[in-house]
KOLKOLGU-238932 format. One record per residue: residue number from 1; x, y, z of N, C-alpha, C, O in turn. Coordinates in pm, 1 decimal. Layout:
{atom NUM, {X, Y, Z}, {X, Y, Z}, {X, Y, Z}, {X, Y, Z}};
...
! end
This chain:
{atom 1, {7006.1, 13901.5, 19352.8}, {6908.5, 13797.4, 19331.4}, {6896.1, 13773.0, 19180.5}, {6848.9, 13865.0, 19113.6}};
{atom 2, {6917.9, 13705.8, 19144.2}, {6889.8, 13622.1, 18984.6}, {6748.6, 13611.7, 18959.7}, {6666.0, 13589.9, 19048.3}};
{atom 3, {6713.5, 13632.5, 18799.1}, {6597.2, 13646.8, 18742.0}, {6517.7, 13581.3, 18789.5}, {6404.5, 13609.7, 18828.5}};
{atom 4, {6590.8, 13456.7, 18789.1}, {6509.4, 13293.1, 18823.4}, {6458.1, 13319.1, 18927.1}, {6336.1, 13302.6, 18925.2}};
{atom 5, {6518.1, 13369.3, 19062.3}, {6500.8, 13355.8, 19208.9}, {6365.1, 13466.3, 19226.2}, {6261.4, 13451.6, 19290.9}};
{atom 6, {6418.2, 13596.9, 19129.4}, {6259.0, 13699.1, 19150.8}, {6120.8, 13669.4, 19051.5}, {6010.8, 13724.5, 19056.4}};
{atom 7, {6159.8, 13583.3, 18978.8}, {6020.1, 13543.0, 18871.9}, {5920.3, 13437.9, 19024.3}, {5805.6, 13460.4, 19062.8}};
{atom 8, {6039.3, 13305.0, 19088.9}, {5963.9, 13241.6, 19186.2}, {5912.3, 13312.0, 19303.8}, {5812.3, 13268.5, 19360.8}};
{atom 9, {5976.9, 13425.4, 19347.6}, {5914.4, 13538.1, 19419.8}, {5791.4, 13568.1, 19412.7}, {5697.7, 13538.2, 19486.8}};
{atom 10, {5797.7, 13648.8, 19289.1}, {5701.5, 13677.3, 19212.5}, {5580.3, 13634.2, 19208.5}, {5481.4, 13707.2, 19215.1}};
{atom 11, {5578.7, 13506.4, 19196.8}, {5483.4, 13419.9, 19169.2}, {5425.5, 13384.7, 19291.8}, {5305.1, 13359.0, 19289.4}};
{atom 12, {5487.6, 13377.8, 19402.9}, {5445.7, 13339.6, 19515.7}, {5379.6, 13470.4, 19574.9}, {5310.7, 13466.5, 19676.8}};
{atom 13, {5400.9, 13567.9, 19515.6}, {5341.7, 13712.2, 19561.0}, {5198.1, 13674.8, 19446.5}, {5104.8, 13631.3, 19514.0}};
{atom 14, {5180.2, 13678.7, 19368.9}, {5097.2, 13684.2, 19333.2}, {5003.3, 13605.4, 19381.2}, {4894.4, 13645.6, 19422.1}};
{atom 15, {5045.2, 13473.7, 19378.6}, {4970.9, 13355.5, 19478.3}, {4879.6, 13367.4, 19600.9}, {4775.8, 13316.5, 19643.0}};
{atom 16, {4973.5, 13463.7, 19638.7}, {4874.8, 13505.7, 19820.6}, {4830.8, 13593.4, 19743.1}, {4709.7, 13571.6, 19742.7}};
{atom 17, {4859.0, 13716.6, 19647.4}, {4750.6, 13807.7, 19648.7}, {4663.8, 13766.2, 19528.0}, {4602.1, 13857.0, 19472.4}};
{atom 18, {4655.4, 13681.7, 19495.9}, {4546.0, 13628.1, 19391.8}, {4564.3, 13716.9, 19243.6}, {4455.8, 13734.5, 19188.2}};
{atom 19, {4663.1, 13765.7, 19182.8}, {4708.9, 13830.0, 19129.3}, {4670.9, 13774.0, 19005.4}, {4778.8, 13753.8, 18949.7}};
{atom 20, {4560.8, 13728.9, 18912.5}, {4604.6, 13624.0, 18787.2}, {4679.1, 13660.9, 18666.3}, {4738.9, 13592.8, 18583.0}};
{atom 21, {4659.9, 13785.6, 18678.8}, {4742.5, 13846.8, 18541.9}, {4915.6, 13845.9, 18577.8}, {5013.0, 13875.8, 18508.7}};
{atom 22, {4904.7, 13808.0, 18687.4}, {5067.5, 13820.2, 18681.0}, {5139.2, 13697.2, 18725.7}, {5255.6, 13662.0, 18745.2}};
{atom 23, {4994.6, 13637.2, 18735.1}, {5003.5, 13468.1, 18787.7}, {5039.9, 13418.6, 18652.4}, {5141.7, 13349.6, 18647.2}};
{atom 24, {4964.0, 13445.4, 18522.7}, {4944.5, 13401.7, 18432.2}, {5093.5, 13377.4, 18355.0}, {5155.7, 13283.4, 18305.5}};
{atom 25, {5111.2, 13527.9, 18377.3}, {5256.7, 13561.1, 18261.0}, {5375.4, 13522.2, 18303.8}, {5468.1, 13506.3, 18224.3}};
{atom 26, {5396.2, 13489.6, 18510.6}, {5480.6, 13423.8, 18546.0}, {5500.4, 13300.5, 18498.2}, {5611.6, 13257.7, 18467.2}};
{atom 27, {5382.3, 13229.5, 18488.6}, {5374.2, 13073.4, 18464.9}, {5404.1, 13037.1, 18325.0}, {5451.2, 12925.2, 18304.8}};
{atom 28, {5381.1, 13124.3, 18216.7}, {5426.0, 13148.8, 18100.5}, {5541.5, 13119.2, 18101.7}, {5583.9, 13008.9, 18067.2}};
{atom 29, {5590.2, 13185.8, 18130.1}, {5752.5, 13229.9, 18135.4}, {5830.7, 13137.2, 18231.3}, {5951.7, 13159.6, 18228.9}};
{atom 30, {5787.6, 13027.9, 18324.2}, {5876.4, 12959.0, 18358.6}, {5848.9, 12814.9, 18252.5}, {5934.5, 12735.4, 18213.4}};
{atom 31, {5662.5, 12814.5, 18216.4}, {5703.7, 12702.2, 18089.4}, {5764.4, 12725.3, 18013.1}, {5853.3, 12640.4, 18006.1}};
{atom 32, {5778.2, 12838.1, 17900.9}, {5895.4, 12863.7, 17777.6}, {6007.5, 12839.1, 17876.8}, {6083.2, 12773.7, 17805.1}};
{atom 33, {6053.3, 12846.1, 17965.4}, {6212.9, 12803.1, 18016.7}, {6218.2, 12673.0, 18005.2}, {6312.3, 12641.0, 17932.5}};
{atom 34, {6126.9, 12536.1, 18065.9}, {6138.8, 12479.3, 18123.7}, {6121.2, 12396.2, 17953.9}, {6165.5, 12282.3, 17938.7}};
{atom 35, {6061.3, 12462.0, 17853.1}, {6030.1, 12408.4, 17730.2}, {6220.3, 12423.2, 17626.7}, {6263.4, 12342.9, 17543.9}};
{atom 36, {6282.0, 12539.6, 17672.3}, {6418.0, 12555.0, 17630.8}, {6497.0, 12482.7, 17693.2}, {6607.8, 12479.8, 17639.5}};
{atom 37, {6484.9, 12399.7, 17818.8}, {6605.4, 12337.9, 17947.3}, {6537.3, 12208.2, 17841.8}, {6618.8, 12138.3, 17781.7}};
{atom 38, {6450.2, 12192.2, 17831.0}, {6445.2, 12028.0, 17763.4}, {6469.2, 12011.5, 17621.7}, {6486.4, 11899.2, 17574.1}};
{atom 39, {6471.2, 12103.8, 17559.9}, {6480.5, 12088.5, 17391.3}, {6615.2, 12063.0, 17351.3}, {6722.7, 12113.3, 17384.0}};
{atom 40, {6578.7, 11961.8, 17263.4}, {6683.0, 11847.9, 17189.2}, {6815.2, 11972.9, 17177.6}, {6819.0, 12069.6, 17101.5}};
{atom 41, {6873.4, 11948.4, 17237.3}, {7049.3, 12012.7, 17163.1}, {7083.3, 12107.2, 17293.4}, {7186.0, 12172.6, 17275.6}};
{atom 42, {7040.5, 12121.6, 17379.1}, {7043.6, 12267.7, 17466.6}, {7146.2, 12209.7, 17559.2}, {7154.9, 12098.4, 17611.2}};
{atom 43, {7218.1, 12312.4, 17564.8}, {7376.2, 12332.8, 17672.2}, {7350.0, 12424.8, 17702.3}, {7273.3, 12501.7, 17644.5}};
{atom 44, {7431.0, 12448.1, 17842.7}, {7464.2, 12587.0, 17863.5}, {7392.2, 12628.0, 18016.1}, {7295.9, 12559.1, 18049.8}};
{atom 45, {7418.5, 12692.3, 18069.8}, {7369.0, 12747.8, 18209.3}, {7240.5, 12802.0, 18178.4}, {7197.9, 12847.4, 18072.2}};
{atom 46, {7172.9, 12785.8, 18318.6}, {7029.0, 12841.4, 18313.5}, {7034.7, 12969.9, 18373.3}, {6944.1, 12975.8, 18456.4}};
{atom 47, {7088.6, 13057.7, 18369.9}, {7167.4, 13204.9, 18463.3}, {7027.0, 13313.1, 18383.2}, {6935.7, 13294.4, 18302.8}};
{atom 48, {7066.8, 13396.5, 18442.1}, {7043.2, 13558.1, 18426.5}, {6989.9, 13583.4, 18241.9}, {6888.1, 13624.7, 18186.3}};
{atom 49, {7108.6, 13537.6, 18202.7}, {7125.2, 13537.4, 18003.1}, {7022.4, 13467.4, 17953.6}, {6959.1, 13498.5, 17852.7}};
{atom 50, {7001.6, 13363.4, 18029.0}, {6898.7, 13252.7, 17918.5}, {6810.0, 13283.9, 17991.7}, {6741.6, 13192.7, 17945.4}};
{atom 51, {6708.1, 13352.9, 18105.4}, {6585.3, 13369.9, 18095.8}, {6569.5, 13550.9, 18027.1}, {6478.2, 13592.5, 17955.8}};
{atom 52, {6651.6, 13604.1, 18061.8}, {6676.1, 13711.9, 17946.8}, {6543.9, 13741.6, 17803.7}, {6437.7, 13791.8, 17766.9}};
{atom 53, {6716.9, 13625.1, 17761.4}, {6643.4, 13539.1, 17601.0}, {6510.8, 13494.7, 17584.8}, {6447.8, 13488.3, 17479.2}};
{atom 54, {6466.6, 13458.9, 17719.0}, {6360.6, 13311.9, 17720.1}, {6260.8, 13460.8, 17706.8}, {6180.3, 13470.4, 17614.2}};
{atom 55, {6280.1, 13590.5, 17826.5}, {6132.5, 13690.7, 17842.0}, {6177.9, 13801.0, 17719.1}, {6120.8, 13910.0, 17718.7}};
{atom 56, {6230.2, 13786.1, 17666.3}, {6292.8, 13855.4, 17560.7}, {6164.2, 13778.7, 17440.2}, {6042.1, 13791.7, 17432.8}};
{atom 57, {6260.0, 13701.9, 17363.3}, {6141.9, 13602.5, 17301.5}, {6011.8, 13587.7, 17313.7}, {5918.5, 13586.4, 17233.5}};
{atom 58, {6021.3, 13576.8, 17426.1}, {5818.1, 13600.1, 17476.9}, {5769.7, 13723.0, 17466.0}, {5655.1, 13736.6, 17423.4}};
{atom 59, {5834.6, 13817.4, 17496.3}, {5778.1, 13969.2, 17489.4}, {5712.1, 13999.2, 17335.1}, {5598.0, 14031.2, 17301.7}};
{atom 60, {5875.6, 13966.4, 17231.0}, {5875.4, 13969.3, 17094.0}, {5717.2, 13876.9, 17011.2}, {5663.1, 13922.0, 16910.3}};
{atom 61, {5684.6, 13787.5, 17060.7}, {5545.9, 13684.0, 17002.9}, {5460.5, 13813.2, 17062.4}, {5425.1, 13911.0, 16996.6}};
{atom 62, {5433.1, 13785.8, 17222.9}, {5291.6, 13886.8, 17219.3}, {5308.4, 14034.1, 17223.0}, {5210.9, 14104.3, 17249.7}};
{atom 63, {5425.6, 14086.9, 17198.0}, {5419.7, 14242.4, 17079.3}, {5293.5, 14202.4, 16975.7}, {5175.9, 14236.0, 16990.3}};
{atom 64, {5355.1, 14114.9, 16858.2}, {5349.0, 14051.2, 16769.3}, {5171.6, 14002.0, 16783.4}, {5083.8, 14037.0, 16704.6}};
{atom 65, {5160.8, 13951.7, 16852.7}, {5016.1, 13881.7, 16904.6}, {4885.4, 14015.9, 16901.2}, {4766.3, 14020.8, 16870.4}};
{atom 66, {4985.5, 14109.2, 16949.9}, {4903.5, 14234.3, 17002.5}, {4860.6, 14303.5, 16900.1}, {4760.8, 14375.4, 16905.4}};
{atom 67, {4945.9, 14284.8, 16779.7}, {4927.2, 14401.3, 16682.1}, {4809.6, 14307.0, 16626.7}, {4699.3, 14361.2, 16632.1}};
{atom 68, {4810.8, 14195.2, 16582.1}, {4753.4, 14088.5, 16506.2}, {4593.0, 14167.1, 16604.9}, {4527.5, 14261.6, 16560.9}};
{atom 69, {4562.8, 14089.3, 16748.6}, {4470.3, 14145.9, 16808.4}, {4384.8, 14295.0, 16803.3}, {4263.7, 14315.3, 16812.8}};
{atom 70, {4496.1, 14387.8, 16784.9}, {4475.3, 14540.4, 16742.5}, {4377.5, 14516.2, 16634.1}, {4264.5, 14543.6, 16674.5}};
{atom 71, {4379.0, 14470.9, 16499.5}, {4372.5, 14450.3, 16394.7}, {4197.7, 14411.4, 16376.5}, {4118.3, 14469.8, 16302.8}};
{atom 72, {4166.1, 14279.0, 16480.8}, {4074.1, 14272.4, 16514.3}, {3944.7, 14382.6, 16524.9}, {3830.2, 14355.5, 16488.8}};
{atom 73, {3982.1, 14495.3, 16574.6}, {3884.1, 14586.4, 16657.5}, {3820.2, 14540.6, 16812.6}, {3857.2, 14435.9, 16865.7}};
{atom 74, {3741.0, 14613.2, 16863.7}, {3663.7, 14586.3, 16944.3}, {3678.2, 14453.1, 16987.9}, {3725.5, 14441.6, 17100.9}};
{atom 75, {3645.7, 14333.5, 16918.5}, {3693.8, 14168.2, 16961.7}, {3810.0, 14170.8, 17033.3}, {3807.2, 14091.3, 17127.2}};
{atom 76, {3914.8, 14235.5, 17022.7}, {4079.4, 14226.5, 17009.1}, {4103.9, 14280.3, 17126.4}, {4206.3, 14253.9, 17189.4}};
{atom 77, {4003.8, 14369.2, 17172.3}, {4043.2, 14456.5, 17366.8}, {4062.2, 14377.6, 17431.1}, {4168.8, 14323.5, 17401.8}};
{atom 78, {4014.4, 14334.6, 17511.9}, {4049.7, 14236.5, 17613.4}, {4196.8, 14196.9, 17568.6}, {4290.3, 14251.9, 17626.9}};
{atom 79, {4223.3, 14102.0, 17465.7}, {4350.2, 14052.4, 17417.1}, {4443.9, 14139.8, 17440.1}, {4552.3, 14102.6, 17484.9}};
{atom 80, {4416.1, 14279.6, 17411.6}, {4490.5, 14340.0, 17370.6}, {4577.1, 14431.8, 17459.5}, {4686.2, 14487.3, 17446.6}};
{atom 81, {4447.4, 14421.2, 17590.4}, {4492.6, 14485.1, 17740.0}, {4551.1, 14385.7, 17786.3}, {4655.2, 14419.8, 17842.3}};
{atom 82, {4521.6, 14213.1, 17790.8}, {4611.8, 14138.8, 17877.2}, {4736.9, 14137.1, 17795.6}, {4839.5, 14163.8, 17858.3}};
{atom 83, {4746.1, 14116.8, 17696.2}, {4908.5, 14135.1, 17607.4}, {4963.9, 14247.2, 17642.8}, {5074.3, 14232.9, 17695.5}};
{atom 84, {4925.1, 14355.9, 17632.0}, {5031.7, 14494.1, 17706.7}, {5081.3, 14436.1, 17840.1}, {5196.5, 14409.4, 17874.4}};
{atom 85, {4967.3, 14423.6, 17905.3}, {5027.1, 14405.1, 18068.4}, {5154.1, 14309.3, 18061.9}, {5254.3, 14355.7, 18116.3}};
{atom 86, {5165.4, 14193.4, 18008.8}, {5232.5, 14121.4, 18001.3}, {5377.1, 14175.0, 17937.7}, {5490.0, 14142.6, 17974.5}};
{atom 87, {5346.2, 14249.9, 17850.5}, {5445.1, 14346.8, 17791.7}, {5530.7, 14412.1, 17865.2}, {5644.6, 14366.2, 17873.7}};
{atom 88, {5496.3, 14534.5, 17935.7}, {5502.3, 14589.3, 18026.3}, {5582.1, 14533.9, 18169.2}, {5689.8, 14554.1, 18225.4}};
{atom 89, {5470.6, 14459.1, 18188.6}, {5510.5, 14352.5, 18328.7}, {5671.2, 14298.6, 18318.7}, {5754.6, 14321.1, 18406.4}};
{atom 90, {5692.0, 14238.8, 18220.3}, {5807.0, 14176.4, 18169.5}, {5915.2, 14266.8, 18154.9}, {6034.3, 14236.8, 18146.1}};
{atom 91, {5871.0, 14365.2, 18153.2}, {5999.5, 14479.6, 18029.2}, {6133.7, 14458.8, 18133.8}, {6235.0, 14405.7, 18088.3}};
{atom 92, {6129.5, 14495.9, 18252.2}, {6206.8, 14530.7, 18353.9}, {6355.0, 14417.1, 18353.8}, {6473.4, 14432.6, 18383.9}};
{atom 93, {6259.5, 14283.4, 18295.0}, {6365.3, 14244.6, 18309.7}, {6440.8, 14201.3, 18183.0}, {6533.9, 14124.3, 18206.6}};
{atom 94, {6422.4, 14232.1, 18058.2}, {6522.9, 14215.8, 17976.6}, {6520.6, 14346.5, 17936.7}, {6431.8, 14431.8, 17935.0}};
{atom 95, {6689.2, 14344.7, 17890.3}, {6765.0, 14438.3, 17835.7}, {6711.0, 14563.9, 17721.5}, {6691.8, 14545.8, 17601.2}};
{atom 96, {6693.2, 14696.3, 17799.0}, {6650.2, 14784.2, 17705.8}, {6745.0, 14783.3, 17552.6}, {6847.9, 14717.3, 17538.0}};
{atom 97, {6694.7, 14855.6, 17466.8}, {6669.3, 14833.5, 17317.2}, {6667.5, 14966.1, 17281.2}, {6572.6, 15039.4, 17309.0}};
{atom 98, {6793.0, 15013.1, 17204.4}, {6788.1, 15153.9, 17102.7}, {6663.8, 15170.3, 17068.9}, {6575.9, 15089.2, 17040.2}};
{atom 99, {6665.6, 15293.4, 17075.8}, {6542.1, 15393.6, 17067.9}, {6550.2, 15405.5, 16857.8}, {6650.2, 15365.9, 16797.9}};
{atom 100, {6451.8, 15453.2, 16798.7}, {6476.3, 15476.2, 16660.8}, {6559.6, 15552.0, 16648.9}, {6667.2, 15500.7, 16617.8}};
{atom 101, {6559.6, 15710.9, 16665.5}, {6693.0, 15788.6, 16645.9}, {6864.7, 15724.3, 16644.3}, {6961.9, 15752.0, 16574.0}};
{atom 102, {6840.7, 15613.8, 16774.0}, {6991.6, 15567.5, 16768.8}, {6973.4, 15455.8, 16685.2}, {7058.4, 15462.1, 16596.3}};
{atom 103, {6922.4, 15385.0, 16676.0}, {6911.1, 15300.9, 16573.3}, {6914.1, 15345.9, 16472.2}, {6911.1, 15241.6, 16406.9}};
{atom 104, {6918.6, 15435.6, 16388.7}, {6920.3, 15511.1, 16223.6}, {7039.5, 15552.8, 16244.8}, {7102.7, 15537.9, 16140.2}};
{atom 105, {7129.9, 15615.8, 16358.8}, {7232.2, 15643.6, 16375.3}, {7323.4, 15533.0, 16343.7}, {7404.4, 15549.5, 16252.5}};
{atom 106, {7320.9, 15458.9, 16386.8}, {7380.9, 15309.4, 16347.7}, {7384.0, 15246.6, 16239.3}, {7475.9, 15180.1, 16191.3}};
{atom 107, {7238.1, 15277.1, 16183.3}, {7226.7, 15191.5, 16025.1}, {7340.6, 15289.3, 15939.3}, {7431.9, 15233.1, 15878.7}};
{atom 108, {7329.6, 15423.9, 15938.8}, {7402.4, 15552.3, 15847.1}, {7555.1, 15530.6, 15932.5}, {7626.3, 15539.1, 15832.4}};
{atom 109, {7615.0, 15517.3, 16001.6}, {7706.3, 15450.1, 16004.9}, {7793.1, 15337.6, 16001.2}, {7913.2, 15341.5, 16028.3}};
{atom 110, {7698.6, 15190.4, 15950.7}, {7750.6, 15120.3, 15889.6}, {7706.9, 15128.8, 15745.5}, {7769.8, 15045.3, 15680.5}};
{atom 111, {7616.9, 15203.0, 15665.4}, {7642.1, 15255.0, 15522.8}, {7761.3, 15304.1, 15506.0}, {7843.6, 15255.9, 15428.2}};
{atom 112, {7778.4, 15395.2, 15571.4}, {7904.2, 15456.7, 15510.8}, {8035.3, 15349.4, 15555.0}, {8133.3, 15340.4, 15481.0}};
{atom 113, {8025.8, 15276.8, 15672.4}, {8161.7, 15183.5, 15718.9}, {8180.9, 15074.7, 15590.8}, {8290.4, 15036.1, 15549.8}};
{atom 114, {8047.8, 15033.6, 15536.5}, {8066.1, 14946.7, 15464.7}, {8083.8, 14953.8, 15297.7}, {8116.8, 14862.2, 15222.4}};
{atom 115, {8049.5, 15099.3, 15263.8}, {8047.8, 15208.1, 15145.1}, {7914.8, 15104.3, 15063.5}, {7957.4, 15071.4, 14952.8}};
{atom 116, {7806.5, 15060.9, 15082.2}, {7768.9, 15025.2, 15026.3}, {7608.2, 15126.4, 14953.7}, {7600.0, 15240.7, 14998.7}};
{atom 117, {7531.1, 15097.6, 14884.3}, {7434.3, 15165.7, 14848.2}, {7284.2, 15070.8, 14825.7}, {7269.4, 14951.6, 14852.7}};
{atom 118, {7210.4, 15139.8, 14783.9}, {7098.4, 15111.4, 14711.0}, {6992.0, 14911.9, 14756.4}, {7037.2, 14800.1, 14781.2}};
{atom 119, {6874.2, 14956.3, 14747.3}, {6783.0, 14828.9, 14818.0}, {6893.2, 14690.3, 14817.4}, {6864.4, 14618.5, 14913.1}};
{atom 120, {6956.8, 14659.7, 14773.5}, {7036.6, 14488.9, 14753.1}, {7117.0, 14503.4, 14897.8}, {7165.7, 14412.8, 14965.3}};
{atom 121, {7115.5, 14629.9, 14921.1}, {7251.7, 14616.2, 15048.0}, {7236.9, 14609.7, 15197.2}, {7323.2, 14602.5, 15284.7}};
{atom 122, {7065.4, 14615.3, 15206.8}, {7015.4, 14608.2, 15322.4}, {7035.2, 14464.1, 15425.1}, {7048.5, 14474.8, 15547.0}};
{atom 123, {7034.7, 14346.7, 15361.6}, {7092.5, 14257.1, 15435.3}, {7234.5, 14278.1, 15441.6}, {7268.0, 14251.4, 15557.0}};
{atom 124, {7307.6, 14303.6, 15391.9}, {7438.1, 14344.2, 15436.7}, {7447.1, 14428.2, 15567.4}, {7519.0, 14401.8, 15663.7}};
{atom 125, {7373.7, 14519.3, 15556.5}, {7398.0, 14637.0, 15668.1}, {7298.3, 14569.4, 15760.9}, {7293.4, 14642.0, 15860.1}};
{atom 126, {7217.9, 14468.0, 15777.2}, {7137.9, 14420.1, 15887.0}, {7264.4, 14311.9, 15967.8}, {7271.4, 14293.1, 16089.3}};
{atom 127, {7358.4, 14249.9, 15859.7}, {7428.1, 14120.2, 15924.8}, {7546.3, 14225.2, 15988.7}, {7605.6, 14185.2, 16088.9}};
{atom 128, {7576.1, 14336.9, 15941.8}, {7696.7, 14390.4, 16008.2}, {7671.9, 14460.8, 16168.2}, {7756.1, 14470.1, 16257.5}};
{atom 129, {7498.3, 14515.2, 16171.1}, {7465.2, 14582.6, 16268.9}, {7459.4, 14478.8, 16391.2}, {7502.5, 14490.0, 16506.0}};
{atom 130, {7381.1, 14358.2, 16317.8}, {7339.8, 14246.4, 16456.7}, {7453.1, 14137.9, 16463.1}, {7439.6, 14030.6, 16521.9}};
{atom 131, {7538.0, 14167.4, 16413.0}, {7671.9, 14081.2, 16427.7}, {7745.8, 14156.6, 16581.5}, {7805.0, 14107.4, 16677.6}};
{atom 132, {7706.9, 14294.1, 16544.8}, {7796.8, 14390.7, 16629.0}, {7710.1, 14435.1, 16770.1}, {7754.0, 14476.7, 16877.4}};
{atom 133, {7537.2, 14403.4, 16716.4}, {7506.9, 14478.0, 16860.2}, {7342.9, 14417.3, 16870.1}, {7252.3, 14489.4, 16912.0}};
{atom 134, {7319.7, 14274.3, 16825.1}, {7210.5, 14141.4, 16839.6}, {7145.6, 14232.5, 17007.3}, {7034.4, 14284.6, 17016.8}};
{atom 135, {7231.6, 14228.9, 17097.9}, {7183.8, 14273.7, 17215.7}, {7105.4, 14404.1, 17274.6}, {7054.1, 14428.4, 17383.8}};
{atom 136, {7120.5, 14482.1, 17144.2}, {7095.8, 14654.1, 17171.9}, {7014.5, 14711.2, 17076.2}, {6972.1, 14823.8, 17102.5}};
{atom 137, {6978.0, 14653.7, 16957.0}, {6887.8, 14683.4, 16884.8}, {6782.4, 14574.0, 16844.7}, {6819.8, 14456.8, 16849.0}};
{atom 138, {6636.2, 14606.3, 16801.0}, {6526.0, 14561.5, 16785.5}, {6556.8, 14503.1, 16605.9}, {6582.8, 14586.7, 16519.3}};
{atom 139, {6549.0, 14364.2, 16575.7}, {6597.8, 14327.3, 16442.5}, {6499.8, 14390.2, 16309.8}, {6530.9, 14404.7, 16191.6}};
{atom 140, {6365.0, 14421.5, 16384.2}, {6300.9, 14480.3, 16308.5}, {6314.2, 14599.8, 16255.5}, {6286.5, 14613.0, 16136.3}};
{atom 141, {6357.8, 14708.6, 16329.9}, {6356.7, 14807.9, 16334.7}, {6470.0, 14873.6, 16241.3}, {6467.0, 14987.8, 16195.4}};
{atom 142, {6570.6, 14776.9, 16222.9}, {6689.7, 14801.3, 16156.9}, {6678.3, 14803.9, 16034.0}, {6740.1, 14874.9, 15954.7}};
{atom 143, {6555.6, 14684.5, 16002.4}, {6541.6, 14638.7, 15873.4}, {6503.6, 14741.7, 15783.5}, {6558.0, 14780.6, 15680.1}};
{atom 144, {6362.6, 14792.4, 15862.9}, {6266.3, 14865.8, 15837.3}, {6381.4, 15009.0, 15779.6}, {6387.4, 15057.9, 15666.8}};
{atom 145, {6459.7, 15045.6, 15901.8}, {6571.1, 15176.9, 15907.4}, {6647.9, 15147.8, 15746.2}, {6644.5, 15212.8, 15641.7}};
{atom 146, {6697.6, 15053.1, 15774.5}, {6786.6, 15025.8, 15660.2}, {6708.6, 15007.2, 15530.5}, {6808.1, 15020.5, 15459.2}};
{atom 147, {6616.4, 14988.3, 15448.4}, {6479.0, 14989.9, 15402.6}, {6502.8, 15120.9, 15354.0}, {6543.6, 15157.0, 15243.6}};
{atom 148, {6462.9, 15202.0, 15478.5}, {6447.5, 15335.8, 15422.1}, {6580.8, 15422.4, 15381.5}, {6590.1, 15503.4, 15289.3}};
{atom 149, {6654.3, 15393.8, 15450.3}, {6818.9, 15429.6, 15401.5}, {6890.5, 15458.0, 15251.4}, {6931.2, 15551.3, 15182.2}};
{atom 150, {6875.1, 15291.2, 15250.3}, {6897.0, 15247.2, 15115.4}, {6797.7, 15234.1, 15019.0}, {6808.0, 15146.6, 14933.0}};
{atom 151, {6696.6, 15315.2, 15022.6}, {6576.3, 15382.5, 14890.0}, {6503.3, 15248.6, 14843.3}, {6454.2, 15238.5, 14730.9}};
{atom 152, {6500.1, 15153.8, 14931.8}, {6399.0, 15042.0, 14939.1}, {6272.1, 15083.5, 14868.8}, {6176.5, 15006.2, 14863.3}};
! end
């Protein structure tokens, strides 16, 4: 069954069981699709890959949303419990993401692949890592890795 086919599932489960939090984040997530199938320039199949991307992307904002909310205090709970869920809820279906350990493993092996050194070389070692593996590591995380690597 394709992403597409269990998100409309989904939704229809939630529907009979009055589910809104999962009503909510479904409906989310088929507008950001339905907002990418119409935007000026877009080719390409609507498969498995591009809602991926589409709950991928969405996850990445309300991470992002959450910390901002965190930040808040007390105001920010609520926000901050429906953004996890949504987090969470979602995870299953896009592609897990190197853990830090393997991710530092990676950055210290394209230092040395690329013999380079010191803070200037960190975009270098970010374009060689996500050239090679965009799909398997978190872009942040590399940065941050590589940052600390190269005596940022």
């Amino acid at each position: 069954m394709s992403i597409h086919d269990e998100i409309r599932q989904e939704l229809k489960d939630a529907l009979r069981s009055k589910d809104h939090n999962r009503l909510d984040v479904l409906r989310q997530v088929e507008t950001e699709a339905s907002k990418a199938k119409t935007a000026p320039g877009f080719s390409g199949a609507v498969d498995d890959d591009f809602y991926q991307k589409i709950i991928a992307t969405y996850v990445k904002r309300m991470k992002k949303a959450c910390d901002e909310y965190r930040q808040l205090g007390p105001k920010g709970t609520q926000m901050v419990q429906k953004l996890s869920f949504e987090v969470s809820y979602l995870g299953h279906w896009i592609p897990g993401k190197l853990d830090q350990a393997q991710t530092r493993k990676l950055v210290r092996e394209a230092i040395v692949e690329l013999g380079v050194s010191g803070p200037k070389a960190v975009g270098r070692v970010m374009g060689h890592i996500m050239k090679a593996h965009r799909d398997e590591v978190d872009g942040a995380l590399v940065k941050r890795i590589a940052s600390e690597e190269l005596g940022s």
